[in-house]
C-alpha positions as CSV (number, residue, x, y, z in Angstrom):
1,X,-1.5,-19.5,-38.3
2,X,-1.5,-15.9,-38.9
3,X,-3.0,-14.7,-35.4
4,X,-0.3,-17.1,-33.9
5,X,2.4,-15.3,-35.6
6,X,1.3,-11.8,-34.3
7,X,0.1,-13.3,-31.1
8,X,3.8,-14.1,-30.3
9,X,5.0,-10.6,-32.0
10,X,3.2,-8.9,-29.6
11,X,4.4,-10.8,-26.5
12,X,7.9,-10.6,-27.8
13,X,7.6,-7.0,-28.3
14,X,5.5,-6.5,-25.3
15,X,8.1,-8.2,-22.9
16,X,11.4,-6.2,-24.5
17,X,9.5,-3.1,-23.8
18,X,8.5,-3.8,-20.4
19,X,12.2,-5.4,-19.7
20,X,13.0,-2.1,-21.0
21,X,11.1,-0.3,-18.2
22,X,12.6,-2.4,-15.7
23,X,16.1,-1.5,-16.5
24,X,15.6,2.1,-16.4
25,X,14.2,2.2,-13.0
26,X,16.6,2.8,-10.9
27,X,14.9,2.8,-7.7
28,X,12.0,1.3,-5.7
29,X,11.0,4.7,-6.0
30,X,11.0,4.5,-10.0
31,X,9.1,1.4,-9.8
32,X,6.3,2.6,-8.0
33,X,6.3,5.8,-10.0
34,X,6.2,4.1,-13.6
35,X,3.3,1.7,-12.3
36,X,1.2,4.1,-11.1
37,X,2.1,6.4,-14.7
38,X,1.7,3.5,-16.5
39,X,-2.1,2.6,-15.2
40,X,-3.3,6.3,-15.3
41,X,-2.8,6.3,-18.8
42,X,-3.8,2.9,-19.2
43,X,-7.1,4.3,-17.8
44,X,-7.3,7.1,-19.9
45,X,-6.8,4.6,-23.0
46,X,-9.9,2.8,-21.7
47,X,-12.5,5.7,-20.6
48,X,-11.5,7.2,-24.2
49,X,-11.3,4.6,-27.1
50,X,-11.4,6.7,-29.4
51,X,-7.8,8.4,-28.0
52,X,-6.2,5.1,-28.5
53,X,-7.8,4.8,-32.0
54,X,-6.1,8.0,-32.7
55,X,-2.4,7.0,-31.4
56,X,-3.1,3.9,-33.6
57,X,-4.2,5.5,-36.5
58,X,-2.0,5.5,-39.5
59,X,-2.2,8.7,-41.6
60,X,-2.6,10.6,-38.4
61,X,1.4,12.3,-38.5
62,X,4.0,11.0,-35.7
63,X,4.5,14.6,-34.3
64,X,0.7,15.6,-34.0
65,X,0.3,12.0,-32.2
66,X,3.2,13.0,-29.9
67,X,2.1,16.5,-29.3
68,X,-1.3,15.0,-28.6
69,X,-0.1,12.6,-25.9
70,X,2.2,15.2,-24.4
71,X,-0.7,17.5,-24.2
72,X,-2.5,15.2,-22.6
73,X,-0.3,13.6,-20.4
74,X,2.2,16.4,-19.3
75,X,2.4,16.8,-15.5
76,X,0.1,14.3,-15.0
77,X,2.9,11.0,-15.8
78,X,6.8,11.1,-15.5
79,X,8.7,12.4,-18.3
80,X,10.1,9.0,-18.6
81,X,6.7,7.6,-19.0
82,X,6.0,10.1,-21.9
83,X,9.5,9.2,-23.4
84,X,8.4,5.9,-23.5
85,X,4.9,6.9,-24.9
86,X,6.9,8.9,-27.5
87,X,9.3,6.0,-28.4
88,X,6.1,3.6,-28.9
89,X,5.0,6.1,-31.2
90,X,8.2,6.8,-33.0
91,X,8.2,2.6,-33.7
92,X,5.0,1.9,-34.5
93,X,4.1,0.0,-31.2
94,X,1.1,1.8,-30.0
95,X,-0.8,-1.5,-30.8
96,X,1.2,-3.5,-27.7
97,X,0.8,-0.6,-24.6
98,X,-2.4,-2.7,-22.5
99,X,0.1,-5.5,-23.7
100,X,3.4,-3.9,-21.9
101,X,1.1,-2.4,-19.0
102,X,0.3,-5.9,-18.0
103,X,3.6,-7.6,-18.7
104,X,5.1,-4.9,-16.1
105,X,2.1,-5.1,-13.0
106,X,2.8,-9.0,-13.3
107,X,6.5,-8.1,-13.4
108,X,5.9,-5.5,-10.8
109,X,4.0,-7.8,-8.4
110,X,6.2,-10.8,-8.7
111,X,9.3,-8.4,-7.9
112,X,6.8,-7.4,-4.3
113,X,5.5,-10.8,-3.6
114,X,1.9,-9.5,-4.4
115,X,-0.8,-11.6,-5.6
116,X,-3.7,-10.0,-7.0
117,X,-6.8,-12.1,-6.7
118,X,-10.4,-11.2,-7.6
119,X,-13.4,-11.7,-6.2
120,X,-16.9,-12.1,-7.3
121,X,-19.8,-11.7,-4.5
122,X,-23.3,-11.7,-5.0
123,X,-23.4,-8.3,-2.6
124,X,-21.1,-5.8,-1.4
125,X,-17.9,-7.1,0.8
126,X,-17.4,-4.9,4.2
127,X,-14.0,-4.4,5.1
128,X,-13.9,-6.8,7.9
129,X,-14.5,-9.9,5.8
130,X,-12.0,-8.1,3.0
131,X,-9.6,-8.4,5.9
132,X,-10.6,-11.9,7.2
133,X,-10.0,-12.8,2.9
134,X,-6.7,-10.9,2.9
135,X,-5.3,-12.9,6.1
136,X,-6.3,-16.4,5.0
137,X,-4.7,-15.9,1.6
138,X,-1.9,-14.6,2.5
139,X,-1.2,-17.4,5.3
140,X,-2.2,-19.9,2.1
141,X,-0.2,-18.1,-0.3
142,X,2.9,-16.3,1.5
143,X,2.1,-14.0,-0.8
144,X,0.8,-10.0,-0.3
145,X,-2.7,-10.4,-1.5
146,X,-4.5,-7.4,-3.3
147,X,-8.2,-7.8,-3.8
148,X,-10.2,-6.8,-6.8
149,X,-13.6,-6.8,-5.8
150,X,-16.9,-6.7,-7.9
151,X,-20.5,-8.0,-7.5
152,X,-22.5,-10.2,-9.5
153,X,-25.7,-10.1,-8.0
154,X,-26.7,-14.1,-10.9
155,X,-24.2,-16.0,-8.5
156,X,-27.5,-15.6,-6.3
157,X,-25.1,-16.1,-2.9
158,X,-21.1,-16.8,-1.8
159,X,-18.0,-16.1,-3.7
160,X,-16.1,-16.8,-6.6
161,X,-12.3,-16.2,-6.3
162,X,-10.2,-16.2,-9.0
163,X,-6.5,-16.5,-8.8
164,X,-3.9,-16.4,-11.6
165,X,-5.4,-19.4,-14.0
166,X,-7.6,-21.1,-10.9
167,X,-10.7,-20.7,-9.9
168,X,-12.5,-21.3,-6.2
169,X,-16.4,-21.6,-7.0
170,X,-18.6,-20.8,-3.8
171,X,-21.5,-19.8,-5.7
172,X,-25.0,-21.0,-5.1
173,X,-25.8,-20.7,-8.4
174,X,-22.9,-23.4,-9.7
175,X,-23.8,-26.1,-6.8
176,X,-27.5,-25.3,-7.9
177,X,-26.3,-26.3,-12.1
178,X,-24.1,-29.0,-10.4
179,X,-27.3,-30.2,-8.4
180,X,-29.3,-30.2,-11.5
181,X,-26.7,-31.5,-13.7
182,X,-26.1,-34.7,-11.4
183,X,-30.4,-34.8,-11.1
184,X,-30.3,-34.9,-15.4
């Protein structure tokens, strides 16, 4: 009951500050600009955990935080992006930024008509079948497609495609558990 209660805190919170984001772009321009901001520090957060711990921590002052992110970050994001960054530290929201970073590249690509989809190969995609990929799903979807490509070399051959909550399995390795589930 508890995790439900600050699951839906953190989407709440999550979606105001993202709506937030939204608002003060003022431009296509802006748009672009905060994603791209928004994701480099996103990055950051992820290469270097323990830099997130730090924003999170508690008895670590408001100021140094902030003087910490604006050293860090200056020149390298918008100032409205470190405003932002300041004002989640100001309130205590540190805990919901991958939270708000995803609510706005979902917001983002709905806005474009871009559909991100991952793939899964057992080797490396060429750009020509990327290509081949990126036309069929578009003309399935009438969507932009982006592709986030990775390989897996246990799917032993084909590709798994994942899109939004569905998922196209054309691994060997799943018709080989499907052939010996039905065998069983």
């Amino acid at each position: 009951m508890k995790e439900d209660l600050a699951f839906n805190k953190l989407i709440l919170v999550s979606q105001r500050y993202c709506d937030a984001l939204f608002e003060i772009s003022k431009s296509d321009e802006d748009l672009n600009s905060f994603k791209h901001d928004l994701n480099v520090v996103e990055e950051t957060f992820k290469e270097n955990k323990e830099f997130l711990d730090v924003m999170e921590h508690p008895t670590i002052s408001k100021t140094d935080k902030k003087d910490i992110l604006n050293a860090v970050f200056e020149g390298k994001v918008s100032q409205n992006i470190l405003n932002f960054l300041n004002l989640l530290i100001d309130r205590n929201r540190m805990f919901a930024f991958f939270a708000i970073v995803h609510l706005f590249n979902n917001k983002f690509n709905e806005k474009r008509n871009i559909m991100c989809v991952e793939v899964v190969s057992s080797i490396e995609i060429d750009d020509e079948i990327k290509n081949r990929l990126i036309r069929k799903l578009e003309a399935i979807y009438q969507k932009n497609v982006c592709l986030d490509v990775s390989t897996d070399k246990d799917i032993i051959a084909g590709m798994i495609l994942k899109i939004g909550d569905n998922v196209i399995d054309g691994s060997v390795r799943t018709k080989l558990e499907k052939m010996k589930r039905q065998l069983i």
